[in-house]
C-alpha positions in Angstrom: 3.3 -22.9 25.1 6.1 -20.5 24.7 9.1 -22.2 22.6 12.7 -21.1 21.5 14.8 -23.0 19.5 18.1 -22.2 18.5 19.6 -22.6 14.9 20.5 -26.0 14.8 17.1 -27.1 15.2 15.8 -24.9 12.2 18.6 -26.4 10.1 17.3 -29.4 10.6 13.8 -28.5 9.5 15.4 -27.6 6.4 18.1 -30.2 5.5 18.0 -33.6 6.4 20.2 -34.8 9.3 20.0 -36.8 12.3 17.5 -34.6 14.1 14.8 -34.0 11.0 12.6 -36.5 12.2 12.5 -35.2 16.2 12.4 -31.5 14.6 9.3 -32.3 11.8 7.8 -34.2 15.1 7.6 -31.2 17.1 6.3 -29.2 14.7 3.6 -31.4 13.7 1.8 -30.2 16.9 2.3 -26.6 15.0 4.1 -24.4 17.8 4.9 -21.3 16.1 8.3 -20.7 17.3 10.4 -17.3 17.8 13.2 -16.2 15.0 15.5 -13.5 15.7 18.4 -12.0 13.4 20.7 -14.6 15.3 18.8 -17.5 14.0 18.7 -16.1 10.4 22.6 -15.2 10.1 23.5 -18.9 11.7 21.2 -20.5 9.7 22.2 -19.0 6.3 25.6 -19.4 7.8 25.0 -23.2 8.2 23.8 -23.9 5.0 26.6 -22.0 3.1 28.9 -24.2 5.6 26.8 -27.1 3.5 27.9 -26.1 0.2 31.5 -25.4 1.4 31.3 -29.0 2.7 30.0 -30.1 -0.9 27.5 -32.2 1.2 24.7 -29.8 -0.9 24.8 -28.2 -4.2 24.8 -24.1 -4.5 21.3 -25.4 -6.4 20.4 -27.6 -3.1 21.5 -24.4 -0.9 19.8 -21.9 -3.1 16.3 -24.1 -2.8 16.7 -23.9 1.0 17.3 -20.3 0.9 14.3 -20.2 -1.2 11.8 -22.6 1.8 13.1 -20.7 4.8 12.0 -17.0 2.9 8.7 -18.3 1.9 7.7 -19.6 5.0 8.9 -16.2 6.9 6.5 -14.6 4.4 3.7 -16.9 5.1 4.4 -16.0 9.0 5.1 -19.7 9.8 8.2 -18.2 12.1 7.4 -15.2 15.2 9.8 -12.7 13.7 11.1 -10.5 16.3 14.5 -8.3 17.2 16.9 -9.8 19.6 15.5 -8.7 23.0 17.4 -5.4 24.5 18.5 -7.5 27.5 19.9 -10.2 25.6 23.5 -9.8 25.7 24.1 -8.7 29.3 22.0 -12.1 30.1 24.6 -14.1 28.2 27.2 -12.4 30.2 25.6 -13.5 33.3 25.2 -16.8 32.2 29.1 -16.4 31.3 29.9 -16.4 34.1 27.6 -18.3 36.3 27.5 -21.6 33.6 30.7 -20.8 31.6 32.9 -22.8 34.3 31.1 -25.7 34.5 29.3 -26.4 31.3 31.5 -25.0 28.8 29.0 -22.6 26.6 30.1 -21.0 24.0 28.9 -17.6 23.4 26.8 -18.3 21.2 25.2 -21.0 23.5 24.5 -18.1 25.7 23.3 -15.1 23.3 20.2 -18.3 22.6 19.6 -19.1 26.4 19.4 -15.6 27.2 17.0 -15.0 24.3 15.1 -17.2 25.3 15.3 -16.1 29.1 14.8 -12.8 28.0 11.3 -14.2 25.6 10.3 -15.5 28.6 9.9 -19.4 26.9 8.8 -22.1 28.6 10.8 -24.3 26.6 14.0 -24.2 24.7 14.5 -26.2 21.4 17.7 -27.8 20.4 19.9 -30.9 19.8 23.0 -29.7 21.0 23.6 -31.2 24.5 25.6 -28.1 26.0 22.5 -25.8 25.4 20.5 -28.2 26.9 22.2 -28.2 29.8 22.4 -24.4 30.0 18.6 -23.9 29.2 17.7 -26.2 31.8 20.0 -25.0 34.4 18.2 -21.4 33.9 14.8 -24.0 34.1 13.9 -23.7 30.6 12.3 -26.8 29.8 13.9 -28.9 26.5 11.2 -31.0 25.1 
């Protein structure tokens, strides 16, 4: 089974939120999923947005930093480049799901990766990629 998830849903591997439970469930079946420079710069991004919060501590933040890097070494994570096609996907998806669904561009540069991966199924907790991903027929669970 071919999986992308965006960020949000390795932030949640990571710190504890409302989706930790779903995320840790899905991987108990041990998927190995894809991770792309987009996922690393949102998710560092996320957890500095943590610290700025003061809902974690530079410590906590600096831990986190410290999981995510040993399992990339360990090759928990399918490391791979953002997919040449990528961004002239998202523009497509711009425009044919922009209207209607409201995506963000950021919504889109994850669809189209995915698209572009050729996944089966697309990871995530927020409902406006969920709605994207399956309108391209990406599957979200």
């Amino acid at each position: 089974m071919s999986i992308y998830a965006d960020s949000s849903f390795f932030v949640s591997l990571y710190l504890i939120d409302g989706h930790s439970r779903e995320a840790q469930h899905r991987m108990a079946k041990h998927p190995r999923l894809w991770l792309t420079p987009l996922h690393r710069v949102e998710w560092t991004h996320a957890v500095a947005q943590h610290v700025f919060r003061r809902t974690i501590s530079n410590r906590e933040a600096q831990q986190f930093y410290s999981a995510f890097e040993a399992d990339r070494k360990l090759g928990l994570w399918l490391e791979v480049e953002m997919p040449d096609m990528a961004f002239e996907t998202a523009v497509q998806l711009a425009k044919q799901h922009g209207p209607r669904l409201g995506a963000r561009t950021l919504d889109t540069l994850h669809v189209a990766s995915a698209i572009e991966l050729r996944a089966e199924h697309f990871w995530t907790f927020d409902e406006r990629q969920v709605k994207l991903a399956e309108a391209e027929g990406l599957k979200s669970s």
